[in-house]
N, C-alpha and C positions, 0 to 999 in steps of 0.2 A: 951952320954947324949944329949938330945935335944933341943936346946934354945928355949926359949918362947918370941917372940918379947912383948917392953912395950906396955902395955893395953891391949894387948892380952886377948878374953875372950875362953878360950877353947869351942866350940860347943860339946850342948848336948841335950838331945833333949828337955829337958825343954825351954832351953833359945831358941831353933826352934821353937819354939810355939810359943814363945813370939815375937818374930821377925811379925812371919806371921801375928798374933793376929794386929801386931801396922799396920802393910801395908793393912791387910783389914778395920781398922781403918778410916786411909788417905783416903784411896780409895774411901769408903763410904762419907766423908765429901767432896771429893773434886765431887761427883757424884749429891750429891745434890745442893750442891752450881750450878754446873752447870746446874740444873733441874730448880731453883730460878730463874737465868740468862735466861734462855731460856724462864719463863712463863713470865718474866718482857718484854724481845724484843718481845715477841707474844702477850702481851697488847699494848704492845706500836704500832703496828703493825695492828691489830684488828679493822676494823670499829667499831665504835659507835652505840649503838642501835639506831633506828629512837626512839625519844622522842613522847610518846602519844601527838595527836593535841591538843589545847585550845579550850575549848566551842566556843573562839570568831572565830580562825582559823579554824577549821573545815568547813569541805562544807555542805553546807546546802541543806536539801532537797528542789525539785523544790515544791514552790507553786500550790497547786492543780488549773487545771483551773475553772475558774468560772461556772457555772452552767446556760445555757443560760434559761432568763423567756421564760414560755410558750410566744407561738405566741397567743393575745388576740382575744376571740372569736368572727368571724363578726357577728352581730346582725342582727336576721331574718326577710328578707323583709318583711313590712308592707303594707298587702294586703289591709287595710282601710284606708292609708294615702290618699284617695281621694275616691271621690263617682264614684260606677258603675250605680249609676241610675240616675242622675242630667245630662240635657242634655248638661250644660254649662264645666260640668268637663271633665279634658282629659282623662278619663277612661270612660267613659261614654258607656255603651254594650247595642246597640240595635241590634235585629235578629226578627225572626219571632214571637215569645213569648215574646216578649219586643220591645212593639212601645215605640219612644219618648213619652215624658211629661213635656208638650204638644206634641199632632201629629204637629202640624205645628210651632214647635218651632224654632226660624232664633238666631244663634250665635249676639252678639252685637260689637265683635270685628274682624270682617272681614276686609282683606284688598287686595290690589293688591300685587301681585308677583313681584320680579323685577329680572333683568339681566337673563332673564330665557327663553324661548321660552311657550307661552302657546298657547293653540289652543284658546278655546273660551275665552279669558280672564276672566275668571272664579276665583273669589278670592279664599282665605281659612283666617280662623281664624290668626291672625297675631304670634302665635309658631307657627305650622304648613307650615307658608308661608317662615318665616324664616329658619325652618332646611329643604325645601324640593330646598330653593335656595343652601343650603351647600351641599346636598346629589347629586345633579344634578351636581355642578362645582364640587365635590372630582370624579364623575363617567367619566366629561370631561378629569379631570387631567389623569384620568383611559385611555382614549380612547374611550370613550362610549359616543356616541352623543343623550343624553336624553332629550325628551319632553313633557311638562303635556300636556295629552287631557282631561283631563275632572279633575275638583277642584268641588267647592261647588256646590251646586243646593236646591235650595230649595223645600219646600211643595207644589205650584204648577205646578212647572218644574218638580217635580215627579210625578205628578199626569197624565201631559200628557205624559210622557216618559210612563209607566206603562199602561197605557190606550193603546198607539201604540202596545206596542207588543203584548199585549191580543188580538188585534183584528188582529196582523200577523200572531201567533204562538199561540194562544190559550194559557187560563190562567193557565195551568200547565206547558206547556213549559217555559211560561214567567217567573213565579214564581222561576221558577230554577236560573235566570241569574238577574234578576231584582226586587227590590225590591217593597214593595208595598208602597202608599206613607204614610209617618208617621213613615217607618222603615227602613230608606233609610240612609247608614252612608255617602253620601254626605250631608244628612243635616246636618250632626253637623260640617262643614266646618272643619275640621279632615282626608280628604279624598283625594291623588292624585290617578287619573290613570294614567302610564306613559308609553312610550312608545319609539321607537328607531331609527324611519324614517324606519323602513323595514319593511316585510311581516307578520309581526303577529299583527299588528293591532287590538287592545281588541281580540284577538286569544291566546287560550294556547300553541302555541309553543313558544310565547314569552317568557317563563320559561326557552327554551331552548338554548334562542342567548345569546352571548356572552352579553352582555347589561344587559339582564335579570338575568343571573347569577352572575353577579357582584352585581345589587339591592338589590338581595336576601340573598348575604354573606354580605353586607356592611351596608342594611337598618339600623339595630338596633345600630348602630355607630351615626346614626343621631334621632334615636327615633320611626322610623316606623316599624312595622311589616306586613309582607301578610296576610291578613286579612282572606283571604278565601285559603287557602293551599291544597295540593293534598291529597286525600284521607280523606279529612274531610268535606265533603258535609253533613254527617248524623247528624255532629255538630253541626256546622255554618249554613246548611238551604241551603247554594248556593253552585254551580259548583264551581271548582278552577280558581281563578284568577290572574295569578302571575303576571297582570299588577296593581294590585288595592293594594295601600299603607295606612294604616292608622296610624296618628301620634298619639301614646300612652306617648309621653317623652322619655327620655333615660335610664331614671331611669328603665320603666317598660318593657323595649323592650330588654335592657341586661339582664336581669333577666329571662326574657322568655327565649332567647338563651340559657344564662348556664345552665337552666332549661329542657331545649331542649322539652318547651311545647308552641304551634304551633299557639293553640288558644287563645280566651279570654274566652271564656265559660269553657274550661279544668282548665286554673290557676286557676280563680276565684271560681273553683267547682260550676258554673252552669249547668243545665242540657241542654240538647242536643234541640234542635230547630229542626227541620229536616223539620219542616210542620209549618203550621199557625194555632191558635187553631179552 
């Protein structure tokens, strides 16, 4: 006979079932539990989502730049701010188809030159005397040793200056270089000729010295322009003279530069002089 120790439960295979049944039990509870534990140290563990910004904290878009104003428009030169037919105005256009009025009409504000070299001490109207003492000392400061020969003259001083050459050079020759008297833009004391102590002497090469081309890039700085320019005889009426300056103001001698129109008859849309009627 076989003892049965106490409590002994005999094995069969009900109770093997049961057995296994409790252990897969455990097993189970104690698999989750550690599954709980593991998702708790992996929050705990886990950065933080970044938290959406605050309207106030967020970055702000850059302010558009400002929208520059247009540039305002320069307002177009006013070609009647002064008279072309008044012999006393600084615009004043005589040529061949335009004597003064009067022919023998004498400026009333003539004066002497000063600090200046002139040949015949010959005045001009007191603008003209003034910017042609400034145009003269900016062309020394230059290097250029400038001198007027010839400023105002009047209605009888033209009379026999014009008479001379007609009887040197015949009155077609003359007419080319010298005016007739009453059209003569020495009279309106508006008028330097100038020149450089050297060899071109009322000569057109004087266009070509270094003297001369400085008057002619610099004139309209101080108010003058070449009156009589190359290539424009059929306009103006006369040869070219790059020693012959006349003072229009500054206002109207820049204008012609930016312009890049030569004469006065072309801006002011007068017609061509080329002859006397």
């Amino acid at each position: 006979m076989n003892l049965v120790p106490f409590g002994y439960r005999p094995t069969t295979a009900a109770s093997t079932r049961a057995v296994r049944r409790g252990d897969l039990a455990r097993r189970a509870g104690w698999t989750a539990a550690a599954a709980l534990l593991g998702l708790g140290l992996l929050a705990g563990c886990a950065p933080s989502a970044p938290a959406s910004p605050s309207p106030d904290t967020a970055t702000a878009s850059p302010a558009p730049e400002p929208t520059p104003d247009p540039a305002p428009a320069q307002p177009e030169f006013d070609r009647s701010a002064q008279s072309i037919d008044d012999p006393a105005s600084l615009w004043v256009i005589s040529n061949k188809s335009r004597p003064l009025d009067p022919v023998d009409w004498a400026p009333s504000d003539l004066v002497a030159t000063s600090g200046v070299e002139n040949e015949f001490e010959q005045p001009l109207r007191e603008p003209a005397a003034r910017a042609v003492e400034a145009l003269i000392g900016a062309a020394a400061d230059a290097g250029h040793s400038v001198w007027i020969i010839s400023a105002y003259r009047d209605y009888g001083t033209q009379v026999a200056l014009y008479d001379g050459y007609v009887d040197r050079d015949g009155a077609a020759a003359a007419d080319r270089y010298s005016a007739r008297p009453g059209h003569s833009e020495h009279q309106t004391g508006l008028v330097v000729d100038l020149d450089d102590h050297g060899d071109c002497y009322l000569d057109g090469c004087f266009g070509d010295t270094p003297a001369g081309k400085w008057l002619a890039e610099n004139a309209a700085d101080y108010g003058f322009v070449i009156r009589y320019p190359e290539g424009k005889e059929q306009v103006t009426g006369f040869m070219p003279e790059p020693w012959h300056f006349r003072f229009v103001g500054t206002e109207l001698a820049l204008e012609m530069r930016d312009q890049g129109v030569t004469t006065l008859e072309e801006f002011f849309g007068l017609p061509a002089a080329p002859d006397y009627p």
